[in-house]
Structures are given as C-alpha cells and as structure tokens.
C-alpha positions, 0 to 999 in steps of 0.5 A: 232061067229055065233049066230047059236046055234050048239052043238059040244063036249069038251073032255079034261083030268083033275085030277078026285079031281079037276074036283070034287072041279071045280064041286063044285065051279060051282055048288055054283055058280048056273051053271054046269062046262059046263057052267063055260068052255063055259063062260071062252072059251067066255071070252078068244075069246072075249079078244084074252086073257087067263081070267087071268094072268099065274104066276109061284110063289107058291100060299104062295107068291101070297096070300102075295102080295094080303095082301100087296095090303090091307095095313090095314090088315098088322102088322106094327112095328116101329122097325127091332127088334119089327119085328123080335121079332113077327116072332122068336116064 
C-alpha cells in the first residue's frame, strides 16, 4: 500500500439498526465507523485474512463454548442426577 494519502468512498448497504449500534460500539471506542472499516480493511490486507473467524453456530452455542474455555466460572456436579436435577426446574 502507498503511503500516499488519497481519499476514495465506500458505499455498502447495511441494516439502518446495525449501523446505528456499530455507530455506537465506535464511538465508545473513541473513532467513527469510518475509522472502525479502514482499521478492519487494514487488518484484513495485512494478514490476507478476514479479522476473525466466520462460523455458522447460533450465538447461544458460541457464548457456551466461551464459558467452557473458563472452567472456574462452570457448575460442576458429582453426579448425572445432581445435574439434572439443577437443569429440570
């Protein structure tokens, strides 16, 4: 990339609600979403990469597997039927 400082336009179609809550996510962060694209954009050149990783699991299965990478913060039962006995409420 040339250190050249030029100036060209994005133009995209989002969901007006998630552009409002990137906005927002942005601007806690101290940058505009403008900012927030060229740094994604920027990382994705620089690693030949998308800056994360795509899935297809639901988000629900995805928190989980986060908890479980914390084990402290996980119940733990000595029994099958402790277990089921906490999750049939």
């Amino acid at each position: 990339m040339s250190t050249e400082k030029r100036e060209a336009q994005l133009s995209i179609r989002i969901d007006p609600t998630l552009k409002e809550a990137a906005q927002n996510v942005a601007k806690d962060m101290g940058m505009d979403l403008s900012a927030a694209v060229n740094m994604f954009l920027v990382k994705m050149v620089k690693d030949h990469a998308l800056p994360f990783t795509p899935t297809s699991l639901p988000a629900e299965t995805l928190q989980a597997l986060k908890e479980a990478k914390n084990s402290a913060i996980l119940t733990k039962y000595r029994t099958p039927d402790a277990m089921w006995k906490d999750l049939v409420v």
